[in-house]
N, C-alpha and C positions, 0 to 999 in steps of 0.2 A: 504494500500500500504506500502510493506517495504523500507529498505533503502540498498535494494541490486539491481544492476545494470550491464548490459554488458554494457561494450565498444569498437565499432570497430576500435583495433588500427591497422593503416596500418603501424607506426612508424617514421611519418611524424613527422614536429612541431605541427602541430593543434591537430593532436590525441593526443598524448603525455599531451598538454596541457589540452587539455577537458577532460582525465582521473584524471591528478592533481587538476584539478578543484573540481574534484566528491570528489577526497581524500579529500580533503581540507572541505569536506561539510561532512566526517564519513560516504561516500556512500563505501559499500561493493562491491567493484568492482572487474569482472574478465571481460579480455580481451581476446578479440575473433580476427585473423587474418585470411583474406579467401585466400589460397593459390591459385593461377590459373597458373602452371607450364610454360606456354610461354609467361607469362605476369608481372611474380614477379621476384624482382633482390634480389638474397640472394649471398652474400660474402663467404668467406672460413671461415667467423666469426659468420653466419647466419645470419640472414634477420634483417631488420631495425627494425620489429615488436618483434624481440627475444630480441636485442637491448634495447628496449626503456620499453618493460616486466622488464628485470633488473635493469636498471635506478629506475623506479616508484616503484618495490617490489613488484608487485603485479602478479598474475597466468593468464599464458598464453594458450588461447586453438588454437592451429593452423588445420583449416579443408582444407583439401584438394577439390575442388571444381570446378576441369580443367577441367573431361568429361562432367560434367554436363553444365558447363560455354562453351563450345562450340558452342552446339548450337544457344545460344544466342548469342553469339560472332559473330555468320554467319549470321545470321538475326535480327539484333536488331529491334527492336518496335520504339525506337526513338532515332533510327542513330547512326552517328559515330560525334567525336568531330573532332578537327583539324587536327589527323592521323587516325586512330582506331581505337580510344577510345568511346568504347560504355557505358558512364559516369553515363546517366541516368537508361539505363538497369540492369547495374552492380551494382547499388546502389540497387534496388529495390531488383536481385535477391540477394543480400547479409543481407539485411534488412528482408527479409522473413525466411531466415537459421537463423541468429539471435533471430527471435521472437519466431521459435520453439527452440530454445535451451532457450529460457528465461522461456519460459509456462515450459520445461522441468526440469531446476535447481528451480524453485519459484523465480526468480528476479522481478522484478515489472517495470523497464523499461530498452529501451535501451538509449545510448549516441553513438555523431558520432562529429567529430570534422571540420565539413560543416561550412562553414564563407560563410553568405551572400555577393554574386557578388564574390567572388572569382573568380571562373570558370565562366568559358563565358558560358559554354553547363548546367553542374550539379547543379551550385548551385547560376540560379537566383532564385526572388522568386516563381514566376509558376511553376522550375524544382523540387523545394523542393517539394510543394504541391503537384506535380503527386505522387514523390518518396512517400510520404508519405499514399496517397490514395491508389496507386499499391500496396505496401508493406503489408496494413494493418496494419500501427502504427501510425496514428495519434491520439497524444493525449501522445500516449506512448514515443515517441521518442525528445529527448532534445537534442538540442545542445548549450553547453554551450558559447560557443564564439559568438552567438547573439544572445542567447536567448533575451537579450531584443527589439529587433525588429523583434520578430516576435513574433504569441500568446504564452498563459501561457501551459502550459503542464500540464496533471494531477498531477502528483507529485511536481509540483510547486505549484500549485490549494493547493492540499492538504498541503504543509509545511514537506515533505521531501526534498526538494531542497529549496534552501534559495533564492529567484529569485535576491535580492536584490546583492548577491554574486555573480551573471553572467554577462556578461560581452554585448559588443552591438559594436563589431568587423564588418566592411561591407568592401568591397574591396580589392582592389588584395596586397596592400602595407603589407609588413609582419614585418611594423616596430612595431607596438600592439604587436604580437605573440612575439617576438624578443626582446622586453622589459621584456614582462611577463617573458619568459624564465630565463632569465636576473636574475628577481626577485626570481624564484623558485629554483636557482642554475642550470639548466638544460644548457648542455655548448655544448653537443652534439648533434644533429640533422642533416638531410639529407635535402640537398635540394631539394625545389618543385617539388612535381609529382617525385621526383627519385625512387620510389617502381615498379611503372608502368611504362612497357617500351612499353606501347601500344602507349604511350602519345612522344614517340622518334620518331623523324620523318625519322633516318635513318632505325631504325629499322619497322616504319609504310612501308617503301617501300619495304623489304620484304618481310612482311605481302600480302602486295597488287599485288606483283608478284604473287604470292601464289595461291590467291583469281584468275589474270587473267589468270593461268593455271590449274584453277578446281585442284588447290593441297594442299587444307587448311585439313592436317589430324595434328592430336595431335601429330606425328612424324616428320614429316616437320616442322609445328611448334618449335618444341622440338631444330632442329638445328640452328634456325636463330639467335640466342642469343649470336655465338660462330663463331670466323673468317669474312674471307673475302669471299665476294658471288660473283657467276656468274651462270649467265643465258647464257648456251652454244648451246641449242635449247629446242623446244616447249617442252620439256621431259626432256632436261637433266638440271642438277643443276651441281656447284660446288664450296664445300666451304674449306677453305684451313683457317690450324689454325696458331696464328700469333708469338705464342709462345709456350714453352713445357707445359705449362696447358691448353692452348687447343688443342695440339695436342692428350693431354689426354683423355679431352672432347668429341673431335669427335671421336677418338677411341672409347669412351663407349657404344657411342649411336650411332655407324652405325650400320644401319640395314642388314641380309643376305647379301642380293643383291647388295649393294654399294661395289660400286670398290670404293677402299683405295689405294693410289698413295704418295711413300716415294722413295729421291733420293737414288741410289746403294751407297752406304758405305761414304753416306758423310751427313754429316748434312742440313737438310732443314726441311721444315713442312710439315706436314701430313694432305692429302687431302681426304675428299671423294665424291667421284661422286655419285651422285641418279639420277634414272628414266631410264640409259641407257648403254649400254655395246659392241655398234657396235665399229668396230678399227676405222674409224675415230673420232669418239667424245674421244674414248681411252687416241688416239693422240694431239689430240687439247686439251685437259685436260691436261696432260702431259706438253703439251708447254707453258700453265699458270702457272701451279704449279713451272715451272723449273724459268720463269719471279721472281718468287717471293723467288729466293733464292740470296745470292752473286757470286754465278757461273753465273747469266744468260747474260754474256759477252763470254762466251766460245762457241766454233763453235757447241760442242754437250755434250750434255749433258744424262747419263742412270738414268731414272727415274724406279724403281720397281712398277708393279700393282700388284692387286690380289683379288678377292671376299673375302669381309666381311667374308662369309659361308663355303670357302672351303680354304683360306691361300695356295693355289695353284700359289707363286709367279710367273711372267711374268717379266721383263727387255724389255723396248723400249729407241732406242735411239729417242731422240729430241732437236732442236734447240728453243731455249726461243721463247715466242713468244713478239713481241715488246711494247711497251707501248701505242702507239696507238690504235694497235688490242685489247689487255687487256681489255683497259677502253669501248672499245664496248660491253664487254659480262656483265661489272661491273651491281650491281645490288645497 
């Protein structure tokens, strides 16, 4: 067994940490981050995991893993956590991508920065143990922030990992990690679960709209990340951006067929509507979008529509609609 190693850093403190750990032991380390497009929060600076690659010096591989991560997303094998966060699933199917990229460079194991009892769902001890069996890595797979409460791993067995140098971290207190850090110089880090926005509970609702109108496609998904949402009817959506970089946002990614809704020659946000195109929903879209501007005290207001696909602008006048009605469609 060598003394080269993956680590899946999501660019949390625990990854971060269980990679320095490896340095610290002359493990040849390259880190792996599994991108899943409606469930990873990257900045205009990139992602926590490009972040925390720089910090440590060491080589980052980022895989893209959203179409295939659907599936399981929609059916997970052992559920959803407190929103839906499928913890146990996702661990497993990212632990199997890892293990072929490992057999493929010659690494001889992987690292995961899992602290026993942390997580209420992923990481009691039974959760590790499926993870590990599902995966096909036990034995191979260390994590150094308790390894010692839990068994030896080959490469411990063996005397490439120095077990005596790991650490026996259990529960949710992040004051251990926090020290460590402390210790390593490490000043910057993300809080808890902030990678995963499956684990947001505004953003898990949704998710679950989604799910109770049969409309979980990788596109739908794709918008929820971005503005203010309403559920207008069984078909229609509407999400309206809150500032000029998401009105960018939804600009990019509407599709064809969404009406996009911007007030006539005055500043407000850009909206777009999905699933529907009759003139009353037009309308009533229109009277939210105008709610959420500083005109919506005025008796009328012209709001511009127009399809995504054909920029064949339209002008409708409407009166706001009130804050009452609004918070009925709120999602």
């Amino acid at each position: 067994m060598n003394k080269k190693a993956i680590v899946l850093l999501s660019g949390g403190l625990d990854s971060i940490l269980a990679a320095r750990l490896m340095l610290e032991q002359g493990i040849d380390v390259l880190a792996m981050n599994f991108y899943i497009e409606f469930a990873s929060c990257v900045s205009t600076e990139g992602s926590a995991a490009e972040k925390a690659a720089r910090q440590l010096g060491v080589s980052l591989e980022v895989v893209d893993i959203t179409r295939e991560y659907l599936d399981i997303f929609k059916s997970p094998r052992y559920g959803y956590g407190a929103n839906v966060n499928p913890c146990i699933d996702c661990k497993i199917f990212m632990l199997k991508k890892a293990r072929e990229r490992m057999e493929k460079i010659g690494a001889s194991f992987l690292v995961t920065g899992e602290v026993l009892g942390e997580r209420p769902m992923s990481q009691r001890k039974d959760a590790l143990n499926i993870i590990e069996k599902q995966a096909g890595v036990k034995g191979i797979l260390l994590r150094p922030l308790s390894a010692k409460l839990l068994e030896p791993t080959i490469p411990e067995k063996e005397g490439v990992v120095d077990r005596e140098n790991l650490l026996d971290i259990s529960g949710r207190s992040r004051k251990p990690q926090m020290a460590l850090a402390e210790k390593f110089g490490i000043l910057e880090y993300p809080n808890p679960a902030g990678g995963c926005l499956l684990t947001d509970p505004g953003f898990a609702r949704r998710v679950k709209d989604l799910m109770k109108h049969d409309e979980l496609t990788i596109e739908n998904l794709r918008l929820l990340a971005t503005g203010r949402h309403f559920r207008l009817s069984e078909k229609a959506k509407l999400a309206i951006g809150r500032d000029e970089d998401e009105n960018k946002i939804l600009q990019s990614i509407a599709k064809p067929d969404d009406i996009i809704f911007k007030l006539k020659e005055r500043q407000g946000p850009l909206s777009i509507l999905r699933g529907a195109s009759d003139t009353a929903l037009i309308e009533l879209a229109a009277s939210v979008v105008a709610h959420h501007t500083k005109f919506r005290n005025e008796d009328s207001l012209k709001v511009d529509y127009w399809s995504n696909g054909s920029r064949d602008r339209k002008t409708i006048s409407v009166k706001a609609a009130g804050s009452a009605d609004v918070e009925k469609f709120r999602i």
